[in-house]
ChimeraX commands (.cxc) that place a marker at each C-alpha (Angstrom):
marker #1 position -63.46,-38.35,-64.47 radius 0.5
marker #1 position -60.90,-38.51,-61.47 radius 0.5
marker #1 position -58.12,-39.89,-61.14 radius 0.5
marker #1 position -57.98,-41.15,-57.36 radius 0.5
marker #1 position -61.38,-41.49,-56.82 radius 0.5
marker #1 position -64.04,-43.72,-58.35 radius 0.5
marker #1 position -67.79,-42.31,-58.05 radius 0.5
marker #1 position -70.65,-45.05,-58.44 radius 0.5
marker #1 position -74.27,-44.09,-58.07 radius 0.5
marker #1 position -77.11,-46.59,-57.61 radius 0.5
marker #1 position -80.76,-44.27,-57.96 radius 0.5
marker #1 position -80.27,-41.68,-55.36 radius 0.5
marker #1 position -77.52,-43.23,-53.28 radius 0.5
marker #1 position -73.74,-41.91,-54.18 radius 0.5
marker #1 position -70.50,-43.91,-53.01 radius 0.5
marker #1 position -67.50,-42.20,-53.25 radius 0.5
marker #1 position -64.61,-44.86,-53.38 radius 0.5
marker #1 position -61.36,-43.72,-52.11 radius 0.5
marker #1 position -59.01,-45.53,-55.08 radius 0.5
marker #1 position -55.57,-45.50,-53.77 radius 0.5
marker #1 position -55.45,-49.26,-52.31 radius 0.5
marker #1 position -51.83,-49.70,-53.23 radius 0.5
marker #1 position -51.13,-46.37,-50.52 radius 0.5
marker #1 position -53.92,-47.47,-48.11 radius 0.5
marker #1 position -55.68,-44.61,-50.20 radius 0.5
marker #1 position -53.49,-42.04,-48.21 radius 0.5
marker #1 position -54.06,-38.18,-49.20 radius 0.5
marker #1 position -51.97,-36.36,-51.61 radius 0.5
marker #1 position -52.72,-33.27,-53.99 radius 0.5
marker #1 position -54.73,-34.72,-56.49 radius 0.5
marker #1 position -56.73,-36.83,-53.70 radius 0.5
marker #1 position -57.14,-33.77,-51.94 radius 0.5
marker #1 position -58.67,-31.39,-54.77 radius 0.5
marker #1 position -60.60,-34.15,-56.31 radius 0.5
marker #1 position -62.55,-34.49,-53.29 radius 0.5
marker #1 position -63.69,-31.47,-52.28 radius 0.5
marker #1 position -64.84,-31.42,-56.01 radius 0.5
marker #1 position -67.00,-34.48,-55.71 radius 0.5
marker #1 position -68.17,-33.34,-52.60 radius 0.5
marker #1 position -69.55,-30.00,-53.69 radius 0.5
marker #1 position -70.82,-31.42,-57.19 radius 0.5
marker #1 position -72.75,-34.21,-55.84 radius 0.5
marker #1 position -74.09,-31.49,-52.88 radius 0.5
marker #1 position -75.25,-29.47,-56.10 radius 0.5
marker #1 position -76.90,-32.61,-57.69 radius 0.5
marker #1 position -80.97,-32.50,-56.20 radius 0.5
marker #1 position -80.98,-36.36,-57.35 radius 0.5
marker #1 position -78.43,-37.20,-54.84 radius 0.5
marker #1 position -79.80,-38.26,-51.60 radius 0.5
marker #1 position -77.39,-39.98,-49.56 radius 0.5
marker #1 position -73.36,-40.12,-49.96 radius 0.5
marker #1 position -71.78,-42.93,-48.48 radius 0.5
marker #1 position -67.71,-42.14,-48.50 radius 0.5
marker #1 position -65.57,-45.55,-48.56 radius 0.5
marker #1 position -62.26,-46.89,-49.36 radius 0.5
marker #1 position -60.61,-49.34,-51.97 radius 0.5
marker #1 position -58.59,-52.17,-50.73 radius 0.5
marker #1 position -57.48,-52.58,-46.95 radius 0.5
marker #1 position -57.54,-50.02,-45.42 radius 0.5
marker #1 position -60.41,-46.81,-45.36 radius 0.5
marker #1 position -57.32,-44.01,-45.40 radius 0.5
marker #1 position -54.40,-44.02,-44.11 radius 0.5
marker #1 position -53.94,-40.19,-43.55 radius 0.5
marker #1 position -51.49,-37.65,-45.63 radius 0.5
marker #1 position -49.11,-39.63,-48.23 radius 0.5
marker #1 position -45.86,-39.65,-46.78 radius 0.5
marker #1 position -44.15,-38.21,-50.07 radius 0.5
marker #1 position -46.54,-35.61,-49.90 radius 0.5
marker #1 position -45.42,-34.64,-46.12 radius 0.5
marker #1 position -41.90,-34.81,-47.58 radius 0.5
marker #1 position -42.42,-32.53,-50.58 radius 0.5
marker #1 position -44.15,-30.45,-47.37 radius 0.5
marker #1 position -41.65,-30.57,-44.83 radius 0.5
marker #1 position -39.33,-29.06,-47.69 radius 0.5
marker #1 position -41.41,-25.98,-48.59 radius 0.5
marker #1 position -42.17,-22.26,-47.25 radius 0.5
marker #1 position -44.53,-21.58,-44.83 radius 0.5
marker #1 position -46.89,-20.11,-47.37 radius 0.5
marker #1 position -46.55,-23.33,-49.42 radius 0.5
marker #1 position -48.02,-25.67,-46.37 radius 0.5
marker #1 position -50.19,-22.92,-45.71 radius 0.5
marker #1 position -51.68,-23.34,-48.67 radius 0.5
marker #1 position -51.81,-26.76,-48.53 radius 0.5
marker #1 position -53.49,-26.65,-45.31 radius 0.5
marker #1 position -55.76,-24.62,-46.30 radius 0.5
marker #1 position -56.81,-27.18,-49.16 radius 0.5
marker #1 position -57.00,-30.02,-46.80 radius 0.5
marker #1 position -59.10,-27.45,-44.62 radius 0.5
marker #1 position -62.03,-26.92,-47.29 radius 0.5
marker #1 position -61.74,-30.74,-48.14 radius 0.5
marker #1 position -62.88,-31.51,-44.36 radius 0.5
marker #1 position -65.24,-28.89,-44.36 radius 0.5
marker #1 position -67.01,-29.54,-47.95 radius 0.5
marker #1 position -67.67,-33.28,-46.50 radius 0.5
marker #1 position -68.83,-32.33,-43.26 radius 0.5
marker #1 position -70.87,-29.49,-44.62 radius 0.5
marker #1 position -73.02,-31.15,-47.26 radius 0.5
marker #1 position -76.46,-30.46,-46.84 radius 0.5
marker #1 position -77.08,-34.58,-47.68 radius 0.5
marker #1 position -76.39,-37.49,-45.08 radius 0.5
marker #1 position -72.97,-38.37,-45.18 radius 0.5
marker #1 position -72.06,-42.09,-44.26 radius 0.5
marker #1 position -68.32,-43.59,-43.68 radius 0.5
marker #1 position -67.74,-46.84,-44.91 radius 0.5
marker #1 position -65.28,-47.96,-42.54 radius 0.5
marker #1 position -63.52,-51.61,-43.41 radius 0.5
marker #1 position -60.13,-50.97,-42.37 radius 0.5
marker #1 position -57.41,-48.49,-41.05 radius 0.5
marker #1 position -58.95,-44.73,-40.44 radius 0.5
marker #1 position -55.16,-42.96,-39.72 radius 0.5
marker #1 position -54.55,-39.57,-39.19 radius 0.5
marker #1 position -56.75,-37.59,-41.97 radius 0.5
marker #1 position -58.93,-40.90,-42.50 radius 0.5
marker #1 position -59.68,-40.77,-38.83 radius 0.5
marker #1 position -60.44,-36.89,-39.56 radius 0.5
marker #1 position -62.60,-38.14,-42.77 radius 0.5
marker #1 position -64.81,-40.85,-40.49 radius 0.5
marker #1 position -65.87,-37.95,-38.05 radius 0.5
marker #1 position -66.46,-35.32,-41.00 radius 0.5
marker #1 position -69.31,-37.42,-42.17 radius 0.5
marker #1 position -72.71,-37.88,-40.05 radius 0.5
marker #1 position -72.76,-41.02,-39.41 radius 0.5
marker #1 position -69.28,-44.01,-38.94 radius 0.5
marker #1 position -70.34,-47.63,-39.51 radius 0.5
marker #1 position -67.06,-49.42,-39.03 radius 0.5
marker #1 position -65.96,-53.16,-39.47 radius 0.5
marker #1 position -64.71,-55.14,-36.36 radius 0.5
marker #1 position -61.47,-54.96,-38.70 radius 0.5
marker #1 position -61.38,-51.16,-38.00 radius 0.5
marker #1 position -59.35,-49.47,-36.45 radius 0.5
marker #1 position -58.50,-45.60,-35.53 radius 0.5
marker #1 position -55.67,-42.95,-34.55 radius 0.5
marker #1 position -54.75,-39.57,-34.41 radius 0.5
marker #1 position -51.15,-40.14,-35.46 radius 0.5
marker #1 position -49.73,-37.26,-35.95 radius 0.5
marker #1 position -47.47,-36.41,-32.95 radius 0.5
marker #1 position -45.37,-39.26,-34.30 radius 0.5
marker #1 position -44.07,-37.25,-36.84 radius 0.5
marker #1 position -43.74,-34.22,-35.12 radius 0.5
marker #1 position -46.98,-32.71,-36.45 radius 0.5
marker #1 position -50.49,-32.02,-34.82 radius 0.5
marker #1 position -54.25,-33.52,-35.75 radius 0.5
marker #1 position -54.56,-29.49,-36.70 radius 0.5
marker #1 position -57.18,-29.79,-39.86 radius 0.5
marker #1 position -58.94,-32.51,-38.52 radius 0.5
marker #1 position -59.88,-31.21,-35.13 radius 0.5
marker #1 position -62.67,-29.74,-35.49 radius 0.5
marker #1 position -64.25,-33.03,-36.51 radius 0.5
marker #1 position -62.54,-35.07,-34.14 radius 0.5
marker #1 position -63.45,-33.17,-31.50 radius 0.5
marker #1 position -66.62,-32.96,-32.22 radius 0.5
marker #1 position -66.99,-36.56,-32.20 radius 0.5
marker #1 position -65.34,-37.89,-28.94 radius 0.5
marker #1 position -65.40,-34.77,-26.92 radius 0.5
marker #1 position -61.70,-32.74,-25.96 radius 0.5
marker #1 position -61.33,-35.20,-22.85 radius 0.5
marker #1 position -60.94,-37.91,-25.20 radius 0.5
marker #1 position -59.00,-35.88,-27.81 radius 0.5
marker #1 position -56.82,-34.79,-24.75 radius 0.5
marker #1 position -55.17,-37.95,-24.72 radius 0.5
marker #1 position -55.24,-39.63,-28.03 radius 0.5
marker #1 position -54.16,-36.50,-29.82 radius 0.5
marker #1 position -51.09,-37.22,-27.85 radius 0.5
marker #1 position -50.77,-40.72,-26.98 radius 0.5
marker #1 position -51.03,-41.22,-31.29 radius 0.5
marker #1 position -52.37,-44.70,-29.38 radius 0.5
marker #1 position -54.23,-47.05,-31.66 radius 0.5
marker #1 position -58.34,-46.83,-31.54 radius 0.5
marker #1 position -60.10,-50.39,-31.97 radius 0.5
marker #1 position -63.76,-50.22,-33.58 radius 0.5
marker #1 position -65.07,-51.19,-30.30 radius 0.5
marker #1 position -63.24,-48.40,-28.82 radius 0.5
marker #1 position -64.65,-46.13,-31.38 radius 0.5
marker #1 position -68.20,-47.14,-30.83 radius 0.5
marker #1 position -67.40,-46.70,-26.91 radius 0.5
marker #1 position -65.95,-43.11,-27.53 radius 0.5
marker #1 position -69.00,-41.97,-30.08 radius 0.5
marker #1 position -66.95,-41.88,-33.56 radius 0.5
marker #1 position -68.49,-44.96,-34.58 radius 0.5
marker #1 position -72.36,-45.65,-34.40 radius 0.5
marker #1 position -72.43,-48.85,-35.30 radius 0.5
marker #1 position -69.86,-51.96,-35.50 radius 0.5
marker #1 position -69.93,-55.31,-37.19 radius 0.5
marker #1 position -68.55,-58.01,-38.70 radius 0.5
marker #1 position -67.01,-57.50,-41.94 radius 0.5
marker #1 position -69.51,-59.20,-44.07 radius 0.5
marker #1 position -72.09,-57.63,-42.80 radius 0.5
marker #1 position -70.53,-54.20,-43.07 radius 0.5
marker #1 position -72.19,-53.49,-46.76 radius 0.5
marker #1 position -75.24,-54.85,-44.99 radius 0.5
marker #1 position -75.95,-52.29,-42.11 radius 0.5
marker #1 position -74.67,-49.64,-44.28 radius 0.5
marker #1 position -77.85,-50.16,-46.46 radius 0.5
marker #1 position -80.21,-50.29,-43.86 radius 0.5
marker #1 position -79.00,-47.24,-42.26 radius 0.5
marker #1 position -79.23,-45.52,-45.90 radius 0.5
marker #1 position -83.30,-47.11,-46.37 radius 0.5
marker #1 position -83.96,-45.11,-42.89 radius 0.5
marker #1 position -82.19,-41.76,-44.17 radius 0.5
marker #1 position -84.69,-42.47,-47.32 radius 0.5
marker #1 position -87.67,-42.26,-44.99 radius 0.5
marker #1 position -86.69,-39.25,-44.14 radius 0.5
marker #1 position -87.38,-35.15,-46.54 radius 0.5
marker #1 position -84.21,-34.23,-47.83 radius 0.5
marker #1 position -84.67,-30.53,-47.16 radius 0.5
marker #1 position -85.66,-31.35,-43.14 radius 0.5
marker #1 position -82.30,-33.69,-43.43 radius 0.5
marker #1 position -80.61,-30.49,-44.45 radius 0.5
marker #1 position -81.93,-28.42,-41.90 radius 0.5
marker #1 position -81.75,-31.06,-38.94 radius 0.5
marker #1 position -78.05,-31.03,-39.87 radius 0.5
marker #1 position -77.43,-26.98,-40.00 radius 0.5
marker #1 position -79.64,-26.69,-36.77 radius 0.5
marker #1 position -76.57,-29.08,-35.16 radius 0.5
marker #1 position -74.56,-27.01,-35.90 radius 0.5
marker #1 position -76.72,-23.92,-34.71 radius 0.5
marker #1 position -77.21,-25.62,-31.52 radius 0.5
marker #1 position -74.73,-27.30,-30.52 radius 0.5
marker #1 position -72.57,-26.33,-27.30 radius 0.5
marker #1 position -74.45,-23.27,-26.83 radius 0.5
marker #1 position -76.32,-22.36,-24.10 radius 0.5
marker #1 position -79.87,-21.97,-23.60 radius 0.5
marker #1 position -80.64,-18.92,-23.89 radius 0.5
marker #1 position -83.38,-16.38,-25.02 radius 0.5
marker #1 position -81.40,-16.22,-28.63 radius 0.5
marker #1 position -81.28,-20.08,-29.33 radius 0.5
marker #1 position -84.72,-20.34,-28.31 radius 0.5
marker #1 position -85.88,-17.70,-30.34 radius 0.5
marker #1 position -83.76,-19.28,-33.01 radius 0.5
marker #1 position -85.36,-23.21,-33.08 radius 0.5
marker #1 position -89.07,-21.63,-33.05 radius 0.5
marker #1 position -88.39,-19.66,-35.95 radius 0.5
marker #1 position -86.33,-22.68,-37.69 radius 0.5
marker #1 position -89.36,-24.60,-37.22 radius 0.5
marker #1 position -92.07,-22.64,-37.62 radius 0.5
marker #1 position -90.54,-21.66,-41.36 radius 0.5
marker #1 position -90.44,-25.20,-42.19 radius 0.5
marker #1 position -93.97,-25.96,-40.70 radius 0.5
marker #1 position -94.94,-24.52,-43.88 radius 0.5
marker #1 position -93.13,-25.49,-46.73 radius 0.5
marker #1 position -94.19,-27.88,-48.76 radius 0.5
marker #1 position -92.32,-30.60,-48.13 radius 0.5
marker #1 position -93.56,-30.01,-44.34 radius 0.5
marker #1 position -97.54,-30.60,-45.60 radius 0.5
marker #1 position -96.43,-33.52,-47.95 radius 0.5
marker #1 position -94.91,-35.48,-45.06 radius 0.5
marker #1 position -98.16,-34.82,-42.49 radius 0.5
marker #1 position -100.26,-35.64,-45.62 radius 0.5
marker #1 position -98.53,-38.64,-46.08 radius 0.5
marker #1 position -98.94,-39.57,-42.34 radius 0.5
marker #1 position -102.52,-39.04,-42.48 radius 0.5
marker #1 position -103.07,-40.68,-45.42 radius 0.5
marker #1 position -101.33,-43.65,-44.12 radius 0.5
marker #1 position -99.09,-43.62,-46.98 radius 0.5
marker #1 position -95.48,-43.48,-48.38 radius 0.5
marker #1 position -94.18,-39.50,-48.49 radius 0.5
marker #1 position -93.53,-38.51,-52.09 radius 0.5
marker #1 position -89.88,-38.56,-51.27 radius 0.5
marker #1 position -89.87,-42.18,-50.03 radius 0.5
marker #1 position -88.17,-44.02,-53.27 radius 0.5
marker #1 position -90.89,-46.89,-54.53 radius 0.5
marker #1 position -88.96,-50.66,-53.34 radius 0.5
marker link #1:1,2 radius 0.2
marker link #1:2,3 radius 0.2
marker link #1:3,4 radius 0.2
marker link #1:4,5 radius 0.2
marker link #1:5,6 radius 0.2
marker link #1:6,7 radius 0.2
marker link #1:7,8 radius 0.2
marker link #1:8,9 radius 0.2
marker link #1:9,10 radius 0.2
marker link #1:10,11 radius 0.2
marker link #1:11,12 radius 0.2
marker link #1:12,13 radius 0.2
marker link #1:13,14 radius 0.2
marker link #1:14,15 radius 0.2
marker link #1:15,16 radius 0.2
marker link #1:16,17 radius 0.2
marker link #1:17,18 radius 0.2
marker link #1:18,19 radius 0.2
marker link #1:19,20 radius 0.2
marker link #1:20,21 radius 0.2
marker link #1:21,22 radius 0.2
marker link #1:22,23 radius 0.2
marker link #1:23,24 radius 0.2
marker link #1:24,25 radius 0.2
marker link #1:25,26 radius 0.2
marker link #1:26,27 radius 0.2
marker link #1:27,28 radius 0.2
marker link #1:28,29 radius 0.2
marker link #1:29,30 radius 0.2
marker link #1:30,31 radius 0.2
marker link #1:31,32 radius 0.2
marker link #1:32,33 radius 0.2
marker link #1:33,34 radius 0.2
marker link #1:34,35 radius 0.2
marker link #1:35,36 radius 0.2
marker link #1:36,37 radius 0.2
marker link #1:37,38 radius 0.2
marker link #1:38,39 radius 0.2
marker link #1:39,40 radius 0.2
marker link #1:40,41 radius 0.2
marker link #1:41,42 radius 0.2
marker link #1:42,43 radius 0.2
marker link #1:43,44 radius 0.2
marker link #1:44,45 radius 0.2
marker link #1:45,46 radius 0.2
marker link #1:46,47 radius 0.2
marker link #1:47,48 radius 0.2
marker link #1:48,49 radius 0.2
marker link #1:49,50 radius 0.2
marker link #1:50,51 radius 0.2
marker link #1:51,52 radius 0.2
marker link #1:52,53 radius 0.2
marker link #1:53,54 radius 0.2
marker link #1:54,55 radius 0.2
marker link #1:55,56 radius 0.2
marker link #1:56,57 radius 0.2
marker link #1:57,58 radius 0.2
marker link #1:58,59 radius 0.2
marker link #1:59,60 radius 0.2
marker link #1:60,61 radius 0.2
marker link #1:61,62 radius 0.2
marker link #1:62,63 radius 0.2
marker link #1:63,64 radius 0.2
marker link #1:64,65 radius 0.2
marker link #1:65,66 radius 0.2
marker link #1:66,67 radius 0.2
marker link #1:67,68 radius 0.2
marker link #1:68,69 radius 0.2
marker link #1:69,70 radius 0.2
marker link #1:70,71 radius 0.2
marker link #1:71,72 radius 0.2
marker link #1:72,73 radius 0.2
marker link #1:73,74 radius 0.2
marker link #1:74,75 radius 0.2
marker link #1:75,76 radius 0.2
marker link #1:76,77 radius 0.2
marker link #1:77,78 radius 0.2
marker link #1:78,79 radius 0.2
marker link #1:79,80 radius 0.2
marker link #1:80,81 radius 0.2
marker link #1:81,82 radius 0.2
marker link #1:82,83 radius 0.2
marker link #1:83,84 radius 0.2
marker link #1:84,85 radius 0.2
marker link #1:85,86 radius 0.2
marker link #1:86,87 radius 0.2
marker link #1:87,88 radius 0.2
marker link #1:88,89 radius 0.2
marker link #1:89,90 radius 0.2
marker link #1:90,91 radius 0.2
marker link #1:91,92 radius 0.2
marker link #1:92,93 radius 0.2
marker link #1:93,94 radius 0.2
marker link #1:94,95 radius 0.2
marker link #1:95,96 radius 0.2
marker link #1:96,97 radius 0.2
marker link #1:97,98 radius 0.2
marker link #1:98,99 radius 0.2
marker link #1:99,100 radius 0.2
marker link #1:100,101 radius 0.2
marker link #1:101,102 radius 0.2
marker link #1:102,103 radius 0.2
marker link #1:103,104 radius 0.2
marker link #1:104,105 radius 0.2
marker link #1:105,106 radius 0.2
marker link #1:106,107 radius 0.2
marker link #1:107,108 radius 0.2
marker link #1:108,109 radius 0.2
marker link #1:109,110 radius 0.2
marker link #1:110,111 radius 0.2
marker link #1:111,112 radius 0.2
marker link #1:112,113 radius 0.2
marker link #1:113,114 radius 0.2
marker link #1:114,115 radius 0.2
marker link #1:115,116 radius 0.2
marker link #1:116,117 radius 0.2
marker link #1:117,118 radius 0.2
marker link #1:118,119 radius 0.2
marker link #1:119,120 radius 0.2
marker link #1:120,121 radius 0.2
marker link #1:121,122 radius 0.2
marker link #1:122,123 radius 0.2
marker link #1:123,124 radius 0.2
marker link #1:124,125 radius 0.2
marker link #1:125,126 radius 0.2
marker link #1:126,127 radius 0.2
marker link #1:127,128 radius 0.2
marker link #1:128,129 radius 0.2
marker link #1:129,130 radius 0.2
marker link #1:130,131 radius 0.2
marker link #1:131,132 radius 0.2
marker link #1:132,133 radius 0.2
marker link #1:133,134 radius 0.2
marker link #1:134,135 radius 0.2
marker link #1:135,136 radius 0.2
marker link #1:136,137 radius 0.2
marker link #1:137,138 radius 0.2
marker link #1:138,139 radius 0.2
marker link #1:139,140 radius 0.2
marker link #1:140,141 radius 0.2
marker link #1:141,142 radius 0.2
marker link #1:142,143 radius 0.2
marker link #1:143,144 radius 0.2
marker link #1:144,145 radius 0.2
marker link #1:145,146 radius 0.2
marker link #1:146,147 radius 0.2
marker link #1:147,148 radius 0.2
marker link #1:148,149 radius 0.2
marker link #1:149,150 radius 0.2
marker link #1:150,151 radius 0.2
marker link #1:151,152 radius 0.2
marker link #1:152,153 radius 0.2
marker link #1:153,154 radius 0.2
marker link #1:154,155 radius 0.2
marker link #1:155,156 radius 0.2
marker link #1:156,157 radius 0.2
marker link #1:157,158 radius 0.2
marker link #1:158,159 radius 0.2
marker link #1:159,160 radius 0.2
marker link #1:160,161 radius 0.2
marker link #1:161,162 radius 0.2
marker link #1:162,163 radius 0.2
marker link #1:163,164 radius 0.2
marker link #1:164,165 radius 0.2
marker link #1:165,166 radius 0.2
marker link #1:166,167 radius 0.2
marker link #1:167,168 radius 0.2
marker link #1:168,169 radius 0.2
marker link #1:169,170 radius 0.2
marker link #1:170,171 radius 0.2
marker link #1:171,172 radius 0.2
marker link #1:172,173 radius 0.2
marker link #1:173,174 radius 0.2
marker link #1:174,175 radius 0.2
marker link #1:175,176 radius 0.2
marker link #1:176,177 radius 0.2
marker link #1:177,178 radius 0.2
marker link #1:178,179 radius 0.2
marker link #1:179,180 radius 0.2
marker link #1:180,181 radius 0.2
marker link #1:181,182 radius 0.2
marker link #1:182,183 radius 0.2
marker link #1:183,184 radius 0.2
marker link #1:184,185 radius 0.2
marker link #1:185,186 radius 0.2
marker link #1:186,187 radius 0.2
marker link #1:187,188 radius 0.2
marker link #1:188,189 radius 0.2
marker link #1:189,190 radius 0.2
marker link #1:190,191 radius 0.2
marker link #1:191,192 radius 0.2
marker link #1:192,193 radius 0.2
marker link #1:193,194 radius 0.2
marker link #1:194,195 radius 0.2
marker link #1:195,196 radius 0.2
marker link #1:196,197 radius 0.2
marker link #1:197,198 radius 0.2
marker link #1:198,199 radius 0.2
marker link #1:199,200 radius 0.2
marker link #1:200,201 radius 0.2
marker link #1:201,202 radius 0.2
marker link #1:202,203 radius 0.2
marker link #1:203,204 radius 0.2
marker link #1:204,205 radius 0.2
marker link #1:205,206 radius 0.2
marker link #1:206,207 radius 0.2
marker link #1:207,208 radius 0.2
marker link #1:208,209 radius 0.2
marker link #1:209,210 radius 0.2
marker link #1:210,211 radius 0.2
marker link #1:211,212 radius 0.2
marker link #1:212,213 radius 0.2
marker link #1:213,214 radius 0.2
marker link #1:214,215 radius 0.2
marker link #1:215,216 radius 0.2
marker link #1:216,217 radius 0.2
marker link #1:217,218 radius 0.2
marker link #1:218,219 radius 0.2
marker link #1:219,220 radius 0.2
marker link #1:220,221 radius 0.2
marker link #1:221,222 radius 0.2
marker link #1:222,223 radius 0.2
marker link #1:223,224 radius 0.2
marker link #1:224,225 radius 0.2
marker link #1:225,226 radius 0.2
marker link #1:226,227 radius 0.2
marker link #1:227,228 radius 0.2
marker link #1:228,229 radius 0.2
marker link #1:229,230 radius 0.2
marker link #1:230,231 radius 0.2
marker link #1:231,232 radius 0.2
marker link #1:232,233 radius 0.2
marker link #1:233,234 radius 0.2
marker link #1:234,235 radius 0.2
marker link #1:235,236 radius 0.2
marker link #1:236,237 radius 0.2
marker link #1:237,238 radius 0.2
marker link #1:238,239 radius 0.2
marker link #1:239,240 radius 0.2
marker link #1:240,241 radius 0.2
marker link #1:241,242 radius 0.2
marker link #1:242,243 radius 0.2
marker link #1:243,244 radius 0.2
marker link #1:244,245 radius 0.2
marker link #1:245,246 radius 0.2
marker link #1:246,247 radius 0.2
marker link #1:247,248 radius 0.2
marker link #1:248,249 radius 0.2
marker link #1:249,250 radius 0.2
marker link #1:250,251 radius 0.2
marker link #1:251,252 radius 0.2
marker link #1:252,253 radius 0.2
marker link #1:253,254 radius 0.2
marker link #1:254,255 radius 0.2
marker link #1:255,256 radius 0.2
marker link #1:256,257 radius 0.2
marker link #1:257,258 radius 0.2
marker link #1:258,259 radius 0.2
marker link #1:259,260 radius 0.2
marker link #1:260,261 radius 0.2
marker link #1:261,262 radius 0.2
view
């Protein structure tokens, strides 16, 4: 049971629903720890296949509660460092899970909901979207969230809106690679199940490994060390047996195992 989130499963898809609509489901402590905690229990669940991440109400997240920052800017160092630290492993628990990770995007992604949308694999935002790294307005820096931000429009990009604190529209976003797809409202629910049915297709354990080799290969060079690296990734997986079940399946000219029956 949680008390800010709301966790509904439907066979092997998991939405976690953000349910702090009356705060534009802003972050606090509780928010924070509960989670990470979803994140690493469904990661730990083998019937869990997809997590979609969304929010109640208006907005998708409007960044760190503002009575939380004010409890904040009243403590020790080693009290914000500790709550940095928790809003650190949040970020990373979400962007590490070893399943796809979908945002749900419908309204306002501020701050740490901006930081949230580029955590996760894959943005699908509403034409009601929009984005900022907000920070800078009150005095503070996009610190936790970087790594994900940056990851997902590049440091030229971050360069400016990381000071600017400018306002992102979903087109934008699409334009600048944190969003992959963007439509209409009603159709938001829409293209976030058809992008779900394709990560079906797909074996969970290559899923898992396509997303660790991203972050093997990823702005590194090519040298003798990442070569030697992908041949090996692939040539372990060649023979596992999710590996022969797949090429079976090809051959066979049927549905893999995995593949959920419609």
């Amino acid at each position: 049971m949680y008390e800010t989130l709301e966790i509904l499963r439907d066979g092997p898809i998991a939405t976690i629903w953000m349910n702090r609509p009356d705060v534009h489901n802003a972050f606090n402590e509780a928010l924070i720890a509960e989670l990470t905690a979803a994140c690493r229990q469904l990661d730990a669940d083998d019937s869990v296949r997809v997590v979609v991440l969304a929010g109640r109400g208006k907005s998708f997240s409007a960044g760190a509660d503002l009575n939380w920052m004010r409890r904040a800017a009243d403590a020790s160092v080693e009290a914000n460092l500790a709550d940095a630290r928790k809003l650190a492993g949040m970020l990373r628990a979400l962007a590490e899970l070893t399943k796809p990770t979908i945002a749900r995007v419908q309204g306002a992604a501020l701050g740490g909901g901006m930081g949230l949308a580029s955590a996760c694999d894959i943005c699908v935002a509403s034409t009601a979207a929009s984005f900022a790294t907000s920070e800078v307005k009150f005095g503070i820096i996009p610190s936790a969230i970087s790594p994900y931000v940056l990851r997902a429009i590049g440091a030229r990009q971050a360069g400016r809106y990381f000071q600017t604190a400018e306002r992102i529209s979903a087109a934008e976003a699409k334009a600048l690679g944190l969003a992959h797809e963007v439509v209409a409202p009603e159709e938001l629910d829409a293209k976030v199940a058809g992008i779900v049915a394709a990560l079906m297709q797909g074996g969970p354990k290559s899923q898992a490994a396509a997303k660790d080799l991203i972050r093997a290969v990823a702005d590194q060079p090519v040298s003798d060390a990442v070569v030697e690296d992908t041949a090996r990734r692939i040539a372990e997986l060649r023979a596992t047996p999710e590996a022969k079940e797949g090429l079976a399946a090809f051959l066979d000219k049927r549905q893999a195992a995995w593949v959920p029956n419609e």
